[in-house]
N, C-alpha and C positions, 0 to 999 in steps of 0.2 A: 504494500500500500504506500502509495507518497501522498502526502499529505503539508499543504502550505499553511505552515505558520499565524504568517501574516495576514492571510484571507482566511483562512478556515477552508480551502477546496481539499476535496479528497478525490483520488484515484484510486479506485480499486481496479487492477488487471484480473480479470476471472476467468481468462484461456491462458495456454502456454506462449510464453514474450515469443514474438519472430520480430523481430525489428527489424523493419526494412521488407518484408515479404511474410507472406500468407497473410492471414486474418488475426485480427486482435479485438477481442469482445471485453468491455471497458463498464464500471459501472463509476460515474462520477455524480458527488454532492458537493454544489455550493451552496451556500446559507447564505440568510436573509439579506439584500443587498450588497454580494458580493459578488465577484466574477472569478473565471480560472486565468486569468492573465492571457496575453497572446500568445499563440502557437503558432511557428514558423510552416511556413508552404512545405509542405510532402512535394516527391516527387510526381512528376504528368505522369497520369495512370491511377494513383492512388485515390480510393471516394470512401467516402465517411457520410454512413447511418445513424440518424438519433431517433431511441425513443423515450420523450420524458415518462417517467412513472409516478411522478409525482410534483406540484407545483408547476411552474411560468419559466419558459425559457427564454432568453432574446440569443438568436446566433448570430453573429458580426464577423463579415466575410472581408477582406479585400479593405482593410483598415476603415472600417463604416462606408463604404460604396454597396453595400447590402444588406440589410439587415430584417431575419425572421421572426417573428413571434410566437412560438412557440405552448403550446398548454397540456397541460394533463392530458398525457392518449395519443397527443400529437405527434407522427415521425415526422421525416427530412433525410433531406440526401444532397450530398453537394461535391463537387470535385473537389479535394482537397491540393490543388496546389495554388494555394492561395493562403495567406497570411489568416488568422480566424482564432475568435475568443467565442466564450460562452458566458453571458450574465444574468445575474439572478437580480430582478429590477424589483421584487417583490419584499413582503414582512415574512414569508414563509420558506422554507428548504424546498431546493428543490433538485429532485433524482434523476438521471437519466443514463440510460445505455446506448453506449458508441459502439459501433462496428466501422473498424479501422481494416478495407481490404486493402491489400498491398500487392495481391496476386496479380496483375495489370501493369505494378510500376516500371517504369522506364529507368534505368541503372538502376534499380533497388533502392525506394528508399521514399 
């Protein structure tokens, strides 16, 4: 599990790590008004699945040139080679599962 400090986000990894290739199923909580910080563009190929299971999610693509709203029940799908955070705008936690495929990437990764 990693786990920020300073925001309170948590990552729990619930598959086997392949970093950079195959699939990686992800269960992340940020709390109330917080976010997971920004995460760097993956490589061309790589797409990322959300489904929240609990609370509001806002996804921020492409340093805000996009951004989804997310709610309890809600998936999403988006390429990830593109800069992208996750924020909790809300009073309440809120849970969601990533599916990181990687089996597509272009030089791994």
């Amino acid at each position: 599990m990693y786990f920020d400090e300073s925001s309170g986000f948590q990552r729990h990894l619930l598959s086997p790590s392949f970093p950079s290739r195959g699939i990686e199923f992800v269960k992340n909580v940020i709390p109330p008004l917080s976010e997971s910080g920004m995460f760097p563009a993956h490589k061309s190929g790589v797409k990322e699945y959300i489904y929240v299971e609990k609370g509001s999610l806002n996804v921020e693509l492409s340093k805000g040139a996009y951004n989804e709203q997310l709610n309890e029940g809600d998936s999403f799908f988006f390429e990830a080679n593109t800069e992208h955070k996750f924020i909790n705008k809300t009073d309440h936690e809120c849970t969601y599962f990533l599916v990181i495929d990687s089996t597509q990437s272009k030089n791994g990764g």
